[in-house]
C-alpha positions in Angstrom: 85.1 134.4 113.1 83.9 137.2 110.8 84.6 136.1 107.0 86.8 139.1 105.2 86.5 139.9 101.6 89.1 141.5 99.4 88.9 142.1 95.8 90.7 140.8 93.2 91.6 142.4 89.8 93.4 140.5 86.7 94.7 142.6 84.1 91.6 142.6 82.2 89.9 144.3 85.4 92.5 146.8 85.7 92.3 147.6 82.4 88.7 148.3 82.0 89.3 150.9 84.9 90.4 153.0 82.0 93.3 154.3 84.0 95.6 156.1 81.6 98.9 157.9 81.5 97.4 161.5 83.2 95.8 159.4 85.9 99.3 157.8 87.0 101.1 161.3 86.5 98.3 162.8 89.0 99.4 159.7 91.4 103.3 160.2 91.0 103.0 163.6 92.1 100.8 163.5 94.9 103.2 160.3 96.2 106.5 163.1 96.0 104.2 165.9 97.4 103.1 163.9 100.1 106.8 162.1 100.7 108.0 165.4 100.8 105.5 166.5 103.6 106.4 163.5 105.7 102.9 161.8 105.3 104.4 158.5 104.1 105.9 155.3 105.9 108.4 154.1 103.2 110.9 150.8 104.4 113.6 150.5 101.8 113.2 147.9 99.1 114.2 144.0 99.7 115.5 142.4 96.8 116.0 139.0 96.2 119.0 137.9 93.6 117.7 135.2 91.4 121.4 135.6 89.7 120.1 139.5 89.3 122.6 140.1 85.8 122.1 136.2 84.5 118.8 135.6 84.9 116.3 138.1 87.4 115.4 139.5 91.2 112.3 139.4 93.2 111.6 143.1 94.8 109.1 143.6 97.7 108.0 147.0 98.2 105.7 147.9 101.3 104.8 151.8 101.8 101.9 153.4 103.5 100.9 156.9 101.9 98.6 159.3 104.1 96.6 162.7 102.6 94.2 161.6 101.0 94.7 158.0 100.8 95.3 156.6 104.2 96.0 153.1 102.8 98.7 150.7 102.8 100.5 147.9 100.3 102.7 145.8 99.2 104.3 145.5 96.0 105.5 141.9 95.1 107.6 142.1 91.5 109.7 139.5 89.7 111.7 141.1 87.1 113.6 138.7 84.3 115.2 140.0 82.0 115.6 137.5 79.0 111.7 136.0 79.9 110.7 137.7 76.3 113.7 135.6 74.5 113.5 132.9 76.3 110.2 132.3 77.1 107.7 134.4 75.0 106.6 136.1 79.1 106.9 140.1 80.5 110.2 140.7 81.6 108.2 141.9 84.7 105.0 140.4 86.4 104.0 141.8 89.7 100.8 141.5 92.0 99.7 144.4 94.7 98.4 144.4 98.6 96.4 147.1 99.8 95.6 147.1 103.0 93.2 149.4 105.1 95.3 151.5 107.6 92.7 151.0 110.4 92.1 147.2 110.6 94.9 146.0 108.6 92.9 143.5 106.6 93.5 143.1 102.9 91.2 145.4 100.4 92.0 144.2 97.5 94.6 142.1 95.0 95.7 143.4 92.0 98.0 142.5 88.7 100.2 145.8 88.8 102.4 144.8 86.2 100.8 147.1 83.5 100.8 149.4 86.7 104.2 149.3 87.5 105.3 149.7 84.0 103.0 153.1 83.5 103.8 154.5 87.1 107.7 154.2 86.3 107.1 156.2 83.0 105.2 158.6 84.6 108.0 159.6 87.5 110.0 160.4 84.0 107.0 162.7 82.7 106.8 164.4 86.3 110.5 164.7 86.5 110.5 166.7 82.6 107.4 168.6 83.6 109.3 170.4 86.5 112.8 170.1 85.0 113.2 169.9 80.9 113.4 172.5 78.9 109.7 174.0 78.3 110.4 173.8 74.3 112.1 170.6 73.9 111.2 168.7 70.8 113.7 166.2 70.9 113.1 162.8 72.5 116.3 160.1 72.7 115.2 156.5 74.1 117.7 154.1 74.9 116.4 150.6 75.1 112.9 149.9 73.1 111.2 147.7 75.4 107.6 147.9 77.5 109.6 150.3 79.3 110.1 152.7 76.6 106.2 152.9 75.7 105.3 154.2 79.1 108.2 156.6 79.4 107.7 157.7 76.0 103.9 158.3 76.5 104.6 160.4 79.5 106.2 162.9 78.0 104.3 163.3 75.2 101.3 164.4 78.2 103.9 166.7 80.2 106.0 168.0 77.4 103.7 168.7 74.8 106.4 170.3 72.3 107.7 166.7 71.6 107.7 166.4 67.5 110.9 164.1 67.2 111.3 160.9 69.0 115.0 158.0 68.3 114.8 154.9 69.7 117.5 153.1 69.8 117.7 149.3 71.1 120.6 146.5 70.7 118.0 144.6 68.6 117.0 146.8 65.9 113.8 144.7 65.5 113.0 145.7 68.8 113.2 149.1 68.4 111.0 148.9 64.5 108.3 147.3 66.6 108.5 150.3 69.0 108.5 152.7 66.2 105.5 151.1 64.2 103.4 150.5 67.5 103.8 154.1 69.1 103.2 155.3 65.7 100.0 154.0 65.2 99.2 154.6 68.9 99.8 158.5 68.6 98.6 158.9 65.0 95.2 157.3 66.3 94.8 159.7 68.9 95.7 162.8 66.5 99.2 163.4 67.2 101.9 164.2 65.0 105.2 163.2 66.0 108.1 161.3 63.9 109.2 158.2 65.4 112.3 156.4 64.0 114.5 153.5 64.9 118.4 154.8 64.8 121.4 152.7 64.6 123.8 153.7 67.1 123.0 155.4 70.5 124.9 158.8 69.5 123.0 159.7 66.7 120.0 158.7 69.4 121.3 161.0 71.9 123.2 164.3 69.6 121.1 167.3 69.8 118.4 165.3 72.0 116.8 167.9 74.2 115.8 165.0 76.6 117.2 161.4 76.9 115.7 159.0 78.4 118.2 155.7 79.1 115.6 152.3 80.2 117.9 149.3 79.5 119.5 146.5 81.9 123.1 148.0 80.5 125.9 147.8 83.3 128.5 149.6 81.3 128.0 153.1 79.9 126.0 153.2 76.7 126.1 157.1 76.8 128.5 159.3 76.1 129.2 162.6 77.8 130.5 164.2 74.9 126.8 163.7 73.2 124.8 164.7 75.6 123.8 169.0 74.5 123.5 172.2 76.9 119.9 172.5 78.5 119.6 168.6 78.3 117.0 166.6 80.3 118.7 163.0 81.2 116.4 160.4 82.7 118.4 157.6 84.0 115.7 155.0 84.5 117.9 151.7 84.0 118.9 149.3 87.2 122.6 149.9 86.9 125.3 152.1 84.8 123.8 153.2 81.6 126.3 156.4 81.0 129.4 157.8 81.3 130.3 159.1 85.0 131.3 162.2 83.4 127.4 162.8 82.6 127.0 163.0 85.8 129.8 164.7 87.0 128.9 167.2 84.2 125.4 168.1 85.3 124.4 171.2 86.5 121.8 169.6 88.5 121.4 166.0 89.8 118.5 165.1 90.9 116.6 161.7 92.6 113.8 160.5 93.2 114.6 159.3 97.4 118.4 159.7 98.2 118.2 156.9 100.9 116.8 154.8 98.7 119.3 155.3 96.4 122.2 155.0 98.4 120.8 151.8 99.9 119.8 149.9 96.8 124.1 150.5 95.8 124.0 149.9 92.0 122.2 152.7 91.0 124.9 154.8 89.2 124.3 157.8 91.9 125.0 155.3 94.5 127.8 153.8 93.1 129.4 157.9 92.2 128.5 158.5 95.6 130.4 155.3 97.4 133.7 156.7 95.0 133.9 160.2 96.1 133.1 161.2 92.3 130.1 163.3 93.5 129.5 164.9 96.5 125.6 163.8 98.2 125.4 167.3 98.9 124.9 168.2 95.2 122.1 166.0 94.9 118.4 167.2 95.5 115.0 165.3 95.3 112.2 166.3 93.5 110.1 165.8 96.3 111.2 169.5 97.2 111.2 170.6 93.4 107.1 169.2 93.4 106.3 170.9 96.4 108.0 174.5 95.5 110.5 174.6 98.2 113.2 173.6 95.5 113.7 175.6 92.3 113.4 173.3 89.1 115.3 174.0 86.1 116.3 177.9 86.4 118.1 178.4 83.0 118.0 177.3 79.2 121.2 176.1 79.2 121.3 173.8 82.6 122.1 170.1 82.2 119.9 168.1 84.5 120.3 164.2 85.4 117.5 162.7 87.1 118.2 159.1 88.5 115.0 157.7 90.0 115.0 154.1 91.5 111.6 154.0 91.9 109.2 154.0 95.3 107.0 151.9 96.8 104.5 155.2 97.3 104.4 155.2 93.8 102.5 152.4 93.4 100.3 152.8 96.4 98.9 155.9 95.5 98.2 154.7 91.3 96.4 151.2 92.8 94.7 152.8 95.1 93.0 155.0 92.4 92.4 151.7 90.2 91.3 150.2 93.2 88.6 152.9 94.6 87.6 153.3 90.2 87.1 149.3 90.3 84.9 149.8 93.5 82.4 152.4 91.1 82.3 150.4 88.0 81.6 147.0 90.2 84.6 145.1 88.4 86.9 142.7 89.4 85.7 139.5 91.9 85.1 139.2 95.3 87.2 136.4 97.4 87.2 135.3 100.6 90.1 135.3 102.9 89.6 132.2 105.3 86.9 130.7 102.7 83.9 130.4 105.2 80.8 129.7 104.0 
């Protein structure tokens, strides 16, 4: 039988791909466009409930993406909440399948947990690109963690007016460790912006021309009597991070794949949706808003709310860029399948 090689990539390797934030913001969109287009293969998601609130889930994501990719994968991610308390480990760890379309076999094996962190910030950076305010300078983050760095250095790359940033995180060590790293990070590269660590979520989220919510919260942190006129609201969290009535008071709601949604159920969309508070109808995804064939914000003063839940096709299309980048610079180690001599 004919030995078969993939290739394997550790964190290291996938870091000295040098893929950056623009490179996963050039894979987000061209996973919507090509969604949108119908050139994708995208099963819902299966997760498996460790105890998902006390302790973690298991979620495995398989998508093929077409265009220019033609490639397939699997995305196997634990994610555990308290690991960073408890244990000193990422509240996420993840490895990734591709697979060539043709044959099937396995191409390579990758750590995506760095991945999957920087490819669910950069779904927020596309979503502001198309919908926040072009002059917004006002950043709120909700929840300090990994999370926030990604999400946080998104925007600064798709909404370049950015000059204030509050980051607010139950542990207000959390969110001084946030401030001090993403200042250094930004001030090396250049970039002025004031970073601080607030006390309370409102004074986070008042006058914030774009809030970004990325906690584990399943009661509302948010208020809707905060939240401004021409406001940008990412909802990135697993569950309920604000007030229905931010919803409910939106002038747009938006997602990232409405099935998806509906069948993951805890989303807040899904769960607004399963009430009666909001009508499915009212919500668009920004699949059609990437593509043209849906208008993205169309006035100053619109409130938009973006709930993603995050796709499979996401990931496919940044790992197959690390992986094809991996292939030119001759990193990462070559295994063998059956282990033939």
């Amino acid at each position: 039988m004919k030995e078969i090689e993939f290739l394997y990539l550790n964190q290291v390797d996938v870091r000295e791909t040098a893929v950056d934030m623009q490179t996963a913001i050039e894979a987000i969109e061209d996973a919507f466009r090509l969604h949108h287009l119908g050139e994708t293969n995208l099963p819902y998601k299966t997760v498996l409930d460790m105890g998902e609130r006390e302790r973690g889930r298991g979620n495995a994501m398989p998508a093929y993406v077409g265009g220019d990719y033609r490639i397939f994968g699997i995305k196997w991610i634990a994610g555990f909440p308290m690991n960073p308390v408890k244990f000193g480990l990422p509240r996420a760890t993840g490895l990734f399948i591709l697979n060539d379309y043709q044959s099937g076999i396995p191409l390579a094996v990758m750590d995506c947990s760095l991945l999957s962190a920087m490819r669910t910030g950069a779904v927020t950076g596309v979503g502001a690109k198309y919908m926040a305010r072009s002059d917004s300078g006002v950043l709120a983050i909700i929840g300090a963690g990994v999370q926030a760095r990604t999400q946080l250095e998104a925007l600064m790359l798709t909404v370049p007016g950015i000059k204030e940033v509050r980051a607010f995180d139950i542990r207000m060590e959390t969110a001084e460790r946030f401030v001090r790293e993403m200042g250094d990070r930004f001030a090396s590269k250049g970039r002025s912006v004031r970073i601080e660590a607030v006390g309370t979520p409102r004074e986070a989220v008042e006058g914030a021309d774009i809030i970004v919510t990325v906690t584990v919260a399943d009661e509302p942190i948010v208020k809707d009597a905060w939240v401004k006129e021409g406001s940008f609201f990412a909802g990135v969290g697993s569950y309920q991070e604000e007030e229905f009535e931010v919803v409910t008071n939106s002038d747009r709601i938006v997602v990232d794949a409405m099935e998806h949604v509906l069948h993951r159920e805890t989303p807040v969309i899904a769960l607004m949706v399963r009430q009666g508070l909001i009508d499915r109808d009212r919500v668009v995804e920004l699949g059609g808003i990437v593509c043209g064939e849906i208008p993205g914000r169309e006035s100053p003063e619109e409130r938009i709310f973006f709930s993603p839940i995050g796709l499979a096709i996401e990931d496919v299309c940044l790992c197959t860029r690390v992986y094809r980048t991996a292939l030119e610079k001759g990193l990462g180690t070559r295994l063998k399948l059956f282990g033939y001599s």
